[in-house]
C-alpha positions as CSV (number, residue, x, y, z in Angstrom):
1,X,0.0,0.0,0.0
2,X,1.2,3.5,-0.6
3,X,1.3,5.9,2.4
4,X,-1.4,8.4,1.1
5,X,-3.6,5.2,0.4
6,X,-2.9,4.2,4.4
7,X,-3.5,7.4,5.6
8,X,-6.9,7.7,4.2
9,X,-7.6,4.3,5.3
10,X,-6.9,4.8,8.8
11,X,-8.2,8.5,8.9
12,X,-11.7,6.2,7.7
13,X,-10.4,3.9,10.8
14,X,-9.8,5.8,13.7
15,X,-13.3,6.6,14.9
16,X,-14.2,2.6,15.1
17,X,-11.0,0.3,15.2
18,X,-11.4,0.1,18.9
19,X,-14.7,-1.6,18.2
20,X,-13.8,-3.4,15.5
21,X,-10.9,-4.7,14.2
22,X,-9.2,-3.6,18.0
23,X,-11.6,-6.2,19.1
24,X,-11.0,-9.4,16.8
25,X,-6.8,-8.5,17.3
26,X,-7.6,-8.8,21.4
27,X,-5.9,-12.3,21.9
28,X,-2.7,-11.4,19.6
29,X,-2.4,-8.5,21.5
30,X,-2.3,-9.9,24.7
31,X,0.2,-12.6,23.8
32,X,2.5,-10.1,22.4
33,X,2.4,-7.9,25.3
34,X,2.5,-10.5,27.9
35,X,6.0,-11.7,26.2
36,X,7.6,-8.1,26.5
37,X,6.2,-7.6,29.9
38,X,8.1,-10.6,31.2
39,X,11.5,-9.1,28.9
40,X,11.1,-5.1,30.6
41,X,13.8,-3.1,29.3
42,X,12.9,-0.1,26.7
43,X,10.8,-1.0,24.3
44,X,9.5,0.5,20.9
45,X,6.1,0.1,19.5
46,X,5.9,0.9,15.9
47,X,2.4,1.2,14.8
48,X,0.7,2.1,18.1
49,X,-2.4,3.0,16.8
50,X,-5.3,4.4,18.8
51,X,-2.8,2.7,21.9
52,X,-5.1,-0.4,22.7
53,X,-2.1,-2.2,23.9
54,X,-0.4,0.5,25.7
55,X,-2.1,0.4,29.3
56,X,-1.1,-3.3,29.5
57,X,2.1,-2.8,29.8
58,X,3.1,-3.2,33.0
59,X,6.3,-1.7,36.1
60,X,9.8,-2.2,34.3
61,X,8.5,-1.4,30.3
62,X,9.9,2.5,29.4
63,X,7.3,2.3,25.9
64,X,7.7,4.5,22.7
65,X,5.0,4.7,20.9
66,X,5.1,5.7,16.9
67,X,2.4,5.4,14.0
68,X,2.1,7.3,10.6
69,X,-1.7,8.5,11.2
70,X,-1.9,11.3,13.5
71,X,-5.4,10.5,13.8
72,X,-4.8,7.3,15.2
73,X,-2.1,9.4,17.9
74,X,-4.7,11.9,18.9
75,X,-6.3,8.8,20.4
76,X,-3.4,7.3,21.6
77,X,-2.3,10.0,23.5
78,X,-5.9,11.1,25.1
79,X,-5.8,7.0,26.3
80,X,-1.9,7.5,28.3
81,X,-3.8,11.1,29.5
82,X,-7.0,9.6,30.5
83,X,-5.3,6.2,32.0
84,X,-2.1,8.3,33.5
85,X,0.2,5.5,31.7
86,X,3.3,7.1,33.1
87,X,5.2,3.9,31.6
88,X,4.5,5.6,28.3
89,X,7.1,8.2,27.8
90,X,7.0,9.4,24.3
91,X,4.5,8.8,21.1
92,X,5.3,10.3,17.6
93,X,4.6,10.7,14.3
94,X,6.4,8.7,12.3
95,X,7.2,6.8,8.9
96,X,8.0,3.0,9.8
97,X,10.7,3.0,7.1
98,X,13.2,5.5,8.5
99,X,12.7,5.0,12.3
100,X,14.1,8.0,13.7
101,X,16.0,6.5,16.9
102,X,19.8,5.8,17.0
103,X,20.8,2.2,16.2
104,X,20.7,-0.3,19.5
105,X,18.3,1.4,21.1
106,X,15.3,-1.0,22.5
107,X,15.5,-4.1,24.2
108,X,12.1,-4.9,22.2
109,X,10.6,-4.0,19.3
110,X,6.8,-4.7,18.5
111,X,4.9,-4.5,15.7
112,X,1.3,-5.4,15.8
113,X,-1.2,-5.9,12.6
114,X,1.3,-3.5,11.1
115,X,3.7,-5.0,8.6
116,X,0.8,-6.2,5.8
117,X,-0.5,-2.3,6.3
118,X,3.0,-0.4,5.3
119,X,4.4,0.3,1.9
120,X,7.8,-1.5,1.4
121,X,7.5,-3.9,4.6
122,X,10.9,-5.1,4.1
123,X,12.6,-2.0,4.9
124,X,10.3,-1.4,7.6
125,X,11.5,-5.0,9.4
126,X,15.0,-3.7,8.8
127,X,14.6,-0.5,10.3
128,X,13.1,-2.5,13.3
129,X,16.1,-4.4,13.7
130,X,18.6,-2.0,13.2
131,X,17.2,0.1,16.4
132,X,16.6,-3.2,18.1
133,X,19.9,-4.0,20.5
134,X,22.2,-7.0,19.4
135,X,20.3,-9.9,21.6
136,X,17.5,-8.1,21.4
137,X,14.0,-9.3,20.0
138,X,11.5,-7.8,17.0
139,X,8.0,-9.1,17.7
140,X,5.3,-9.3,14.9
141,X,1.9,-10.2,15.2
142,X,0.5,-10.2,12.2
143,X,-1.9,-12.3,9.4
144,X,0.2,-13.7,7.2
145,X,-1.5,-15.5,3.8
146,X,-2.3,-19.0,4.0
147,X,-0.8,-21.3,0.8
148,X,-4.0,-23.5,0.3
149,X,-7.5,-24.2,1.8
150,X,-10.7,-22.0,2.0
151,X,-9.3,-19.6,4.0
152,X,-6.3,-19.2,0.7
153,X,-8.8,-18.7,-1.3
154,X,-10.8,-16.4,0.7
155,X,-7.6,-14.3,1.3
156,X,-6.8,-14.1,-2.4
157,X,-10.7,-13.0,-3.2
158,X,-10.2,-9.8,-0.6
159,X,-6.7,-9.1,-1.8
160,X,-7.6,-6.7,-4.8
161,X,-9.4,-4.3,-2.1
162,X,-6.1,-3.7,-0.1
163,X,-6.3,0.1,-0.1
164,X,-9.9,-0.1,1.4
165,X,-9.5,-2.3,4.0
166,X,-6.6,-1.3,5.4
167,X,-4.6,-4.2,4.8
168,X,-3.3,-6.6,2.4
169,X,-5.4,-10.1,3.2
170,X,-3.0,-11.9,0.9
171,X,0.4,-10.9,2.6
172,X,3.3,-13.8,2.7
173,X,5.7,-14.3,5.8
174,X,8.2,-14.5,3.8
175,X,8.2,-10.5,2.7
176,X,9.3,-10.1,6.6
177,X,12.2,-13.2,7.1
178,X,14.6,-11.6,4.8
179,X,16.9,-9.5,7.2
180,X,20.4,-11.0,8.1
181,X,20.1,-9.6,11.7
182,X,17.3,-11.3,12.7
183,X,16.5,-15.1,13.3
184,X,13.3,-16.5,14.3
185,X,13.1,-18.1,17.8
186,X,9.5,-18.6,17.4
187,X,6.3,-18.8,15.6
188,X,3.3,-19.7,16.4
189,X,-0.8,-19.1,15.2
190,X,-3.6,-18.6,17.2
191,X,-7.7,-17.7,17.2
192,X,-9.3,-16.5,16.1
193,X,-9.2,-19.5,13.4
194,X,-5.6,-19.3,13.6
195,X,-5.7,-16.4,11.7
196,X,-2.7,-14.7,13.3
197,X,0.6,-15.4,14.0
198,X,2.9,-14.5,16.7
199,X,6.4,-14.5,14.9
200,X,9.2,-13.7,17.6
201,X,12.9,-12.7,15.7
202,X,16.4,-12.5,17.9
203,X,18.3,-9.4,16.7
204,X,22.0,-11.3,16.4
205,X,25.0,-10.3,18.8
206,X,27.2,-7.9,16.8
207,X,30.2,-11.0,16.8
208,X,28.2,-13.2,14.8
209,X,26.6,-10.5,12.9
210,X,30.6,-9.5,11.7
211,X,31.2,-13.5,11.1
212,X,28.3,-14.0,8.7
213,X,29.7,-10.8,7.0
């Protein structure tokens, strides 16, 4: 999806994602935050949306918040005023593909129902990595297509309305499994209908980063 084509969606979004699609992502959500609670550290969350996850977090998590629709902040930030999240220290506007935090910079990186939303996911997962510190870990939840079975060919008949829902139903894993930084340490689907999975990456330690070089 282009970014003009994502802002418009999400401008369309704002007002109801809480109901909606915030409601069917609950259990991802959950998981993905429960891991990052039990890792603490500072932790970036690219794509924070209207901030359904953020009062989960729990003592011990410093989160950063970003996201491209600043419609989608002005919620976010109303829920951290409302909630007194004081755990949340920063939330900005900001283009997933040129992350503007030096590099090493979170213990944990999250992405959730994000990277099948953003032009040019590939860069995005690298810019992920590259502020994520070396033993570090990325975290994706996300729907990633199916190759076969109804719910293939169910993904494949939404596909060609990408720009108006929001996201691209048809989206393969493998667009995010490409960077040379980060190895998968687990993966794993869940409801509803095991729709979405919860893909955990390891940024490498800088040594074996320089051997594979």
């Amino acid at each position: 999806m282009e970014l003009k084509a994502v802002g418009a969606s999400y401008r369309r979004w704002a007002p109801v994602y809480d109901q909606t699609f915030g409601a069917i992502t609950r259990a991802g959500r959950a998981k993905a935050v429960s891991h990052v609670n039990a890792r603490q550290g500072k932790v970036l969350e690219v794509g924070v949306g209207t901030g359904l996850a953020l009062r989960h977090y729990k003592d011990g998590v410093e989160v950063t918040g970003v996201d491209f629709s600043p419609e989608m902040l002005e919620k976010a930030r109303a829920k951290v005023e409302e909630q007194r999240l004081s755990h949340v220290t920063e939330l900005r506007r900001m283009d997933a593909r040129a992350l503007d935090f030096p590099d090493d910079t979170f213990d944990t990186v999250v992405a959730m129902y994000l990277v099948s939303v953003v032009p040019e996911p590939e860069k995005v997962v690298a810019e992920m990595a590259r502020v994520c510190k070396p033993g570090g870990e990325v975290v994706i939840v996300n729907h990633f297509a199916r190759e076969d079975g109804p719910l293939a060919r169910l993904e494949r008949g939404f596909a060609p309305f990408a720009d108006l829902l929001g996201w691209h139903s048809d989206f393969p894993i493998e667009r995010v499994l490409g960077s040379e930084d980060l190895e998968v340490v687990e993966r794993r689907d869940f409801p509803p209908f095991g729709m979405f999975t919860f893909l955990r990456l390891r940024k490498r330690p800088a040594e074996a980063l320089a051997e594979a070089v």
